[in-house]
C-alpha positions in Angstrom: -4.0 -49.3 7.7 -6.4 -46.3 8.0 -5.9 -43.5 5.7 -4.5 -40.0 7.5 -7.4 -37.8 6.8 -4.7 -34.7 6.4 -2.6 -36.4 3.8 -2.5 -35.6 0.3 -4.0 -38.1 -2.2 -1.6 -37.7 -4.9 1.2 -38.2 -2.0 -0.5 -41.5 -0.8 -0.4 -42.8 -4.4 3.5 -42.3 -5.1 5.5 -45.5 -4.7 8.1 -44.4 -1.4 10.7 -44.2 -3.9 9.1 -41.6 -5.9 8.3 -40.0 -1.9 12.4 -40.2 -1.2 12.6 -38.9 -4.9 10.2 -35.9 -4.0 11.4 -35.5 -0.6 15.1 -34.5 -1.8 13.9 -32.4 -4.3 12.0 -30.2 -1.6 15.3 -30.3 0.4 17.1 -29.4 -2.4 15.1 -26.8 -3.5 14.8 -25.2 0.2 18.6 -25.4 0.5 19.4 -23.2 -2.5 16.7 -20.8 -1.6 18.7 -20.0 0.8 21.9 -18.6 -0.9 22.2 -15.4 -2.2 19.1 -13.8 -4.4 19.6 -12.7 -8.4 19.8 -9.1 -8.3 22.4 -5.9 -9.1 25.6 -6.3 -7.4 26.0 -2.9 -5.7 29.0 -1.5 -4.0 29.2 0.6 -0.9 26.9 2.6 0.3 26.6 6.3 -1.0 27.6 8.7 1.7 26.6 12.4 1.9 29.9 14.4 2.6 28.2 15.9 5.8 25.3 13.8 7.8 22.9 14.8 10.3 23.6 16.0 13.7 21.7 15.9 16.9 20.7 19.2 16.3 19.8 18.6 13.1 17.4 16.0 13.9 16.3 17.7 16.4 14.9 20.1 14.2 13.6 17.2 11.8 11.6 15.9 14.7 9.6 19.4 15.7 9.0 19.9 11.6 7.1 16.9 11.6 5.3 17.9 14.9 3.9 21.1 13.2 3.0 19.4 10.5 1.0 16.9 12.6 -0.9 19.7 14.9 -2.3 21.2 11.8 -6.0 19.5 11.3 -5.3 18.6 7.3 -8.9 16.2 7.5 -10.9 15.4 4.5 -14.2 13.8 5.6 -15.6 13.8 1.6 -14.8 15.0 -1.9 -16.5 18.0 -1.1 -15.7 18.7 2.2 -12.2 19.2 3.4 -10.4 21.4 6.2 -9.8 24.1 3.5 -8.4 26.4 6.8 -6.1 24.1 7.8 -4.6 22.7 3.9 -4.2 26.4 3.8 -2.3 26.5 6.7 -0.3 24.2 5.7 0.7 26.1 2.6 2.3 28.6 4.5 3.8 26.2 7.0 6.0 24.2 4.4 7.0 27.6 3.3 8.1 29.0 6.7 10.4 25.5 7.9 11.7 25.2 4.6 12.6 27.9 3.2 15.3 26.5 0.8 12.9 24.5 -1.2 11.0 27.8 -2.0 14.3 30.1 -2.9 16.6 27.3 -4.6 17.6 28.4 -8.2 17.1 24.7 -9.3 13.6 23.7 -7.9 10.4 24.9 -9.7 6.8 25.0 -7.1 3.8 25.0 -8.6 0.5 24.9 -6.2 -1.9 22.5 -7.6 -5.9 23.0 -7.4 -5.2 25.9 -4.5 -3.4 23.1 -2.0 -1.4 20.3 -3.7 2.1 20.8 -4.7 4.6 19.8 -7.3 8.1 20.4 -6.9 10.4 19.8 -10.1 14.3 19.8 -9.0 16.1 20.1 -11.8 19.0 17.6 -11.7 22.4 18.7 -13.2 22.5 15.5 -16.2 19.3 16.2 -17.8 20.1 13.2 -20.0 19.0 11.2 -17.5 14.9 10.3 -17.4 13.3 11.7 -14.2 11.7 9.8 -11.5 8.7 11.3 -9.0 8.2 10.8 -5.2 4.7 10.8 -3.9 2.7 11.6 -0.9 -0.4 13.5 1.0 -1.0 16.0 3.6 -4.6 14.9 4.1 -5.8 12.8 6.9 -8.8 11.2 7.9 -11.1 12.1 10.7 -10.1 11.8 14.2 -12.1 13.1 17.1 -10.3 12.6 21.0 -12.3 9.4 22.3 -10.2 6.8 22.9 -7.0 8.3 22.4 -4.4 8.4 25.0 -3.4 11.5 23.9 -5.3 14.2 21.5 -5.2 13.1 17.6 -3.7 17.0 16.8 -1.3 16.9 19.6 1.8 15.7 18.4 2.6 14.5 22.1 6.1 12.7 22.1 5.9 10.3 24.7 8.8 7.5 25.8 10.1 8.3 22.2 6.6 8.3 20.1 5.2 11.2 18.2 1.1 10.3 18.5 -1.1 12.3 16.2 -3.6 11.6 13.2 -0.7 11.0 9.9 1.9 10.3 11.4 1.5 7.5 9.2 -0.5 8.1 7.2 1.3 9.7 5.4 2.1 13.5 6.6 5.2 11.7 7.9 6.6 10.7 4.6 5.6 13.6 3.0 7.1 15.9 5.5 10.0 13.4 5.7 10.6 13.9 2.3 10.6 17.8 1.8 12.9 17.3 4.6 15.5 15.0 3.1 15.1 18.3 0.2 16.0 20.6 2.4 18.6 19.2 4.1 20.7 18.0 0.7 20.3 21.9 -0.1 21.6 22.5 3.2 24.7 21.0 2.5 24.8 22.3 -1.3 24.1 18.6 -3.0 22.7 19.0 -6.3 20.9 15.4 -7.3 22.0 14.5 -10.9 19.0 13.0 -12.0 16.2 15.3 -12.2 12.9 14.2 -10.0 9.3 15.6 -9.2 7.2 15.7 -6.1 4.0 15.4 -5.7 2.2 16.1 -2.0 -1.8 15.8 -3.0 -4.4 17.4 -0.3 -7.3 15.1 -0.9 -5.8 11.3 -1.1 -7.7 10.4 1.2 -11.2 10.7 -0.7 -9.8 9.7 -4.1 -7.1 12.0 -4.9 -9.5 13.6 -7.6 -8.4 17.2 -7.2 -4.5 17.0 -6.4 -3.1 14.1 -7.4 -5.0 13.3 -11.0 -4.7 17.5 -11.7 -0.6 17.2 -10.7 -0.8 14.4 -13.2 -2.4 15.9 -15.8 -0.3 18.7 -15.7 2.7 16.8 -16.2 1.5 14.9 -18.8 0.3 18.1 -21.0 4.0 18.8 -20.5 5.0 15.1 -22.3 6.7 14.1 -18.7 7.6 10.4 -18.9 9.0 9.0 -15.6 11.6 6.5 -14.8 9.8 5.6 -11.9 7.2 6.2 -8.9 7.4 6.2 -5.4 4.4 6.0 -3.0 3.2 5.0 0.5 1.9 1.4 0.7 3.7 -1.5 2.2 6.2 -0.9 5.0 8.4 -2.9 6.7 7.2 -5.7 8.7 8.4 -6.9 12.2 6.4 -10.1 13.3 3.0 -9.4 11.4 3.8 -12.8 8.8 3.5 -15.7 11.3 6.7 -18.0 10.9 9.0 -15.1 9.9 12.4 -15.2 11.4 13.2 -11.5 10.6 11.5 -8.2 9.4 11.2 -8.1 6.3 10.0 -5.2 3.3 7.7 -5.4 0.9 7.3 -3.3 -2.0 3.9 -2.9 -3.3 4.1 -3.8 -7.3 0.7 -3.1 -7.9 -2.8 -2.3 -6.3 -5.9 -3.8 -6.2 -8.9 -2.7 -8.1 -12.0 -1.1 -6.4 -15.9 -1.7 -6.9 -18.6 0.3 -5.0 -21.7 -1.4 -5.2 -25.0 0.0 -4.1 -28.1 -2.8 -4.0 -31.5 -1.6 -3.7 -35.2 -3.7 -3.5 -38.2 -2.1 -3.5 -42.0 -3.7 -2.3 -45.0 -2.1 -1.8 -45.1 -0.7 1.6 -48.1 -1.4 4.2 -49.1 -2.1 8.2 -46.6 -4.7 9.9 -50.1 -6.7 11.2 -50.1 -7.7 7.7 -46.7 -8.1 6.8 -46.1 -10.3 3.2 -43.9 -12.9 2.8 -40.8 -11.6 1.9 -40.1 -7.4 2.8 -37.7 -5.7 0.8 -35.3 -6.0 3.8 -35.8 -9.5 3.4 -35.2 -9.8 -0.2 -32.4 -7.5 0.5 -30.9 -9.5 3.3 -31.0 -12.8 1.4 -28.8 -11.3 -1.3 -26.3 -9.5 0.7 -26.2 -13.1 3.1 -25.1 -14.7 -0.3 -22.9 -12.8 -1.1 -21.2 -13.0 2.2 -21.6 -17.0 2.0 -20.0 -17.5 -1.6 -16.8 -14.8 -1.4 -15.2 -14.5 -4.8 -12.8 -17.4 -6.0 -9.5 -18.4 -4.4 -6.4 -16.7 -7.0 -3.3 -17.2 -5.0 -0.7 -17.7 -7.4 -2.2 -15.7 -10.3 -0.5 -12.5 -8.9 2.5 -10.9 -7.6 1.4 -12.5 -4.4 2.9 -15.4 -4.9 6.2 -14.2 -5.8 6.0 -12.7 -2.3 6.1 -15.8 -0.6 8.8 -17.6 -2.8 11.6 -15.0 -2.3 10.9 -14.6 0.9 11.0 -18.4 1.5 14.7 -18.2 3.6 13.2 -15.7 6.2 10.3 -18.3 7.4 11.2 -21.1 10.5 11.5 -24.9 9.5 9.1 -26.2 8.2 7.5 -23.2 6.4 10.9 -22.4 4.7 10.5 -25.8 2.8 6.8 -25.4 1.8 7.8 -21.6 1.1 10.7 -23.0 -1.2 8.0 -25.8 -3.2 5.0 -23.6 -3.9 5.0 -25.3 -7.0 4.2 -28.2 -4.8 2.1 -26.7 -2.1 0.2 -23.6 -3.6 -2.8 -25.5 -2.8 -2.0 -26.2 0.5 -0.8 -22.4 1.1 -3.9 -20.5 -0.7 -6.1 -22.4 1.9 -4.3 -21.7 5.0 -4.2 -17.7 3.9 -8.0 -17.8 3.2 -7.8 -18.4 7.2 -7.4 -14.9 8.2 -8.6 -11.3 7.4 -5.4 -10.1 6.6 -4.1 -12.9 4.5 -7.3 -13.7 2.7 -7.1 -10.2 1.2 -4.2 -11.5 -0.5 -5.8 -14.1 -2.6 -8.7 -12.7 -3.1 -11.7 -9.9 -4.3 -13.0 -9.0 -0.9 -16.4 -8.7 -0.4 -17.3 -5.9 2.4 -21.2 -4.9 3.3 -20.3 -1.5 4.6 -23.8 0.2 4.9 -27.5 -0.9 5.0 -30.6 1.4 5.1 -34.0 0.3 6.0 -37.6 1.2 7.1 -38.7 3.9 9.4 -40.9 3.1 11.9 -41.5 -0.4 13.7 -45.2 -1.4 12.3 -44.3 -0.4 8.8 -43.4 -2.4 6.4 -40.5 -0.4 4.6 -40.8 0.5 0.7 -37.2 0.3 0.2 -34.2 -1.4 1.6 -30.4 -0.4 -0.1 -27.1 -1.6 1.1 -23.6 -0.9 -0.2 -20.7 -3.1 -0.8 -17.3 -2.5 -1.4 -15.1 -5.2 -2.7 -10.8 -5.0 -3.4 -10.5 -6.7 -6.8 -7.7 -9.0 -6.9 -4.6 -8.0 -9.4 -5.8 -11.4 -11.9 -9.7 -10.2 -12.1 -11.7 -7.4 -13.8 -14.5 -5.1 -12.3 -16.6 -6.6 -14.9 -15.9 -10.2 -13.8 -16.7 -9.8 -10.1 -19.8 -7.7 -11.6 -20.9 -11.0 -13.3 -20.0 -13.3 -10.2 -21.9 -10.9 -8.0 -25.0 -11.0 -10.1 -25.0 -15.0 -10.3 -24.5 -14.9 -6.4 -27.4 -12.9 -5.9 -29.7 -14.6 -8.4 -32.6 -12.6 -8.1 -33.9 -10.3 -10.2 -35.7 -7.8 -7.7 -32.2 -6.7 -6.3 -31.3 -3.7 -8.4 -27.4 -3.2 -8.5 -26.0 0.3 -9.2 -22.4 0.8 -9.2 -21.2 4.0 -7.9 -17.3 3.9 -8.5 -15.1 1.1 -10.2 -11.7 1.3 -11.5 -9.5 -1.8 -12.7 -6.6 -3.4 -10.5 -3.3 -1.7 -11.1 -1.1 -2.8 -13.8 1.9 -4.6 -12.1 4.9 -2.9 -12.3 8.1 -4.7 -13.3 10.5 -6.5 -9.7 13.2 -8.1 -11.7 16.8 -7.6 -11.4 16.6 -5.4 -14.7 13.9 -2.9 -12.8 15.7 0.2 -12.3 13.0 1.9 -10.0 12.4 -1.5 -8.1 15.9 -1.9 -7.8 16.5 1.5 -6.4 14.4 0.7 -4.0 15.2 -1.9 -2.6 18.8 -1.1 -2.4 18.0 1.8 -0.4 15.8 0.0 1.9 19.2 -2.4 2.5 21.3 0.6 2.9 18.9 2.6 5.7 17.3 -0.5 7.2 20.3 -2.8 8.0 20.1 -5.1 5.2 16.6 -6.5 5.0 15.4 -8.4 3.0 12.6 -7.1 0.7 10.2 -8.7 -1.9 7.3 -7.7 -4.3 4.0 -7.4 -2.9 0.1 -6.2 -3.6 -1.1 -3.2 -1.8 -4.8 -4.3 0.0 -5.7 -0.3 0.2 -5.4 2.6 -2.8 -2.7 5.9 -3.2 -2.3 8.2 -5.2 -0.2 6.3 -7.6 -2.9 5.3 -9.4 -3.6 8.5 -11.1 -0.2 8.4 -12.8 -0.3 5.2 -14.6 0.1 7.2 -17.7 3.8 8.5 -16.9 5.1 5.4 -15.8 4.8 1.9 -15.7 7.3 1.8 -13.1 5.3 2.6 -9.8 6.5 1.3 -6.5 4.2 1.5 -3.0 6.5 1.3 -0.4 6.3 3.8 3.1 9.8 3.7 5.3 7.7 2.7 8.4 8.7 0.2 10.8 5.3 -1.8 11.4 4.7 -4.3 14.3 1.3 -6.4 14.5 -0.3 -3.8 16.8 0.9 -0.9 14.5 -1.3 -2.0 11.9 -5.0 -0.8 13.6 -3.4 2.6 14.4 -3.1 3.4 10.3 -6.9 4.9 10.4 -7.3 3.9 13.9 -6.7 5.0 17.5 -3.3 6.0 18.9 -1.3 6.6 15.7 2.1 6.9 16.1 5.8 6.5 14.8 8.7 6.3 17.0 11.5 9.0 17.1 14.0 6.9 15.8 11.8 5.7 12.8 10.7 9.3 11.5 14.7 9.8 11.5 15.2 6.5 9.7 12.1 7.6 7.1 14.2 11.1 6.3 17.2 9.1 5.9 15.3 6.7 3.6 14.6 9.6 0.9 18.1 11.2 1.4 19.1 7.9 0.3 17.1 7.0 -2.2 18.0 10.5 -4.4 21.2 9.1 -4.0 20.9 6.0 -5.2 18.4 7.1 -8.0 22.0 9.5 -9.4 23.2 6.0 -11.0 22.9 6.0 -14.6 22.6 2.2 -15.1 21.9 -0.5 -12.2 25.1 -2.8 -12.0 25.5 -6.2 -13.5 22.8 -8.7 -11.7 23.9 -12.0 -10.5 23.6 -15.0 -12.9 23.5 -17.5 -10.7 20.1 -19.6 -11.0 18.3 -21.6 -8.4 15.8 -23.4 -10.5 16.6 -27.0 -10.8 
């Protein structure tokens, strides 16, 4: 009988005993997957004694409009809308006032236009914790947008403007949820910081790493971290019966690489054999055609996929539930797209190339810069070494202009208070869904405060269909009415939830056969 291409070697050589053996094992292993998760056994919901009106939310809605006409862009490091961040000052001051006159809340302006607010909980036993955001934005001119980027136009119940998710939302949504529990005269128990940096968006080098380092002269260790990253997902994981929420646990590392070669320029009628675009071409064609090795499994990635493993349709449910099985099978079908090859992977991205000056001269120079997303299990210095064996040639200069390391990954067990909290409050706002640890592709804030914390958590309260994903950065941002709502009511939430002094008893029951 011919041999199925597809099938698996080692499966061909079992005996069909040791198949039937296997097969029920799989079953087995899917079936159990399916019952209820390890985690704290919480009780009912925390309720505020008073919640929002219409009128209320009415007001929540045009906050976060004002917000959004206010031009907050940072185009470099050293150039930023200082007019507008300015103006923003004075808006947060003028639509809510009760942050800025509350007897129990501290505000400090950071570097002329971040701020830190420190609320003073009433048990200052109990270790602090620290939201995150940024009012910054990236560049957005009016081409292409069906409605101008500084506009705020609500249309069929979408706000469009440039932040509105990234991230002005959350952090206006969470000075919001502030102002509101003073409102209503809630004082949080557990004392908390946070943190809205003006320049996230090109590094974070002036807001957040200055907020850090002044809580850190001041011996601040947190219990926990809260950022924007990962959202909630509606249909973007193919074979995903539900949406789901993932948590980012860590972040991946960051390389900018500049390449240069340099040849003795002259007449194109006499052109050598190789030009330094040539040269320089070769090299960056390698690199494209030898991407950096295949580490699904090595990271929190995988953990992703195995508790997630009841949300996916039959059949992926049982290869889901048996990744001790079928990682192999699963790292190569992710390699298949952009978006799921980031996951197991350093990314390799040519973003610039510069080259010769006239058409019958043969250029001098070339250079060309690459960017590459080191994967959680790697080191910059590793894909430094696997870059310079791809390349192979000793005329291509490599200069690196900015490196850090992946992002230690933060604890997503049952015992993870911060990870714990929330999730739970992701169940409480967002009908129960299901959430699960995950790798943030892109870069926050967060990083500057791995020296408070070793509890950080990437996670933005924004419902996020497939064709919501180009508008972060791109054309035609948005978020919904309903979701900004849902988003306030995610961080009144969450500083309920974070008053607990100790998370309940987990679940002991195991699934591992």
């Amino acid at each position: 009988m011919p041999r199925c291409p597809r099938c698996s070697p080692a499966l061909l050589a079992l005996p069909l005993g040791a198949l039937g053996l296997l097969l029920v094992v799989f079953l087995l292993r899917t079936y159990r997957s399916q019952g209820p998760t390890a985690g704290p056994a919480w009780g009912p919901r925390k309720q505020l004694p008073l919640q929002p009106g219409t009128d209320e939310k009415r007001i929540w809605k045009e906050n976060l409009k004002g917000a959004i006409r206010i031009p907050t862009v940072s185009f470099s490091e050293d150039k930023l809308n200082l007019t507008a961040l300015e103006e923003f000052n004075t808006y947060i001051k003028k639509v809510f006032p009760g942050l800025f006159s509350c007897s129990f809340i501290q505000h400090e302006i950071i570097a002329g236009y971040s701020h830190l607010f420190t609320v003073h909980g009433s048990d200052l036993q109990l270790e602090p914790y620290m939201m995150l955001a940024h009012s910054d934005v990236v560049p957005a001119s009016d081409e292409g947008w069906n409605y101008p980027p500084f506009s705020a136009k609500e249309v069929d119940g979408f706000i469009y403007g440039r932040g509105t998710l990234d991230d002005k939302g959350s952090a206006i949504g969470i000075l919001q949820a502030l102002e509101f529990l003073l409102k209503i005269k809630y004082r949080p128990q557990r004392s908390f910081y946070v943190g809205i940096g003006h320049d996230e968006e090109v590094s974070g080098y002036k807001g957040a790493l200055q907020i850090a380092a002044r809580l850190e002269s001041r011996g601040v260790r947190l219990s926990f971290l809260t950022d924007e990253g990962l959202g909630i997902l509606d249909g973007v994981i193919q074979g995903m019966n539900r949406p789901i929420a993932l948590i980012g646990a860590t972040e991946k590392g960051y390389i900018t690489m500049d390449l240069s070669a340099e040849m003795q320029p002259g007449h194109s009628s006499m052109p050598p054999r190789e030009t330094s675009i040539g040269i320089l071409a070769a090299a960056v064609s390698r690199l494209e055609q030898n991407p950096m090795p295949n580490l699904f499994g090595s990271g929190p990635e995988k953990a992703t996929f195995e508790q997630l493993a009841p949300e996916f349709s039959f059949p992926v449910n049982v290869i889901m539930s048996n990744l001790w099985f079928f990682t192999p099978l699963v790292s190569r079908i992710l390699e298949g797209k952009s978006s799921s090859n980031a996951l197991v992977r350093t990314t390799t991205a040519v973003t610039m190339f510069h080259a010769g000056v006239k058409s019958n001269i043969i250029p001098p120079s070339a250079s060309a810069t690459v960017n590459f997303r080191i994967h959680p299990a790697q080191t910059v210095q590793e894909v430094i070494d696997i870059v310079k064996h791809a390349i192979s040639d000793d005329r291509v200069k490599i200069t690196i202009k900015n490196a850090f390391e992946p992002l230690p990954v933060s604890p997503y067990d049952e015992k993870s208070f911060g990870y714990q909290i929330v999730g739970r409050t992701i169940r409480d706002v967002f009908s129960g869904i299901t959430f699960a640890p995950g790798v943030c592709v892109g870069n926050t804030d967060s990083r500057h405060y791995v020296r408070l914390t070793q509890h950080i958590y990437r996670f933005s309260p924004i419902w996020l269909k497939p064709e919501d994903i180009s508008r972060i950065h791109g054309l035609n941002e948005r978020i919904s009415v309903q979701n900004y709502e849902l988003l306030v009511q995610f961080y009144l939430q969450l500083i309920q939830n974070a008053d607990t002094e100790v998370l309940p008893t987990p679940h002991l029951e195991s699934h591992e056969l």
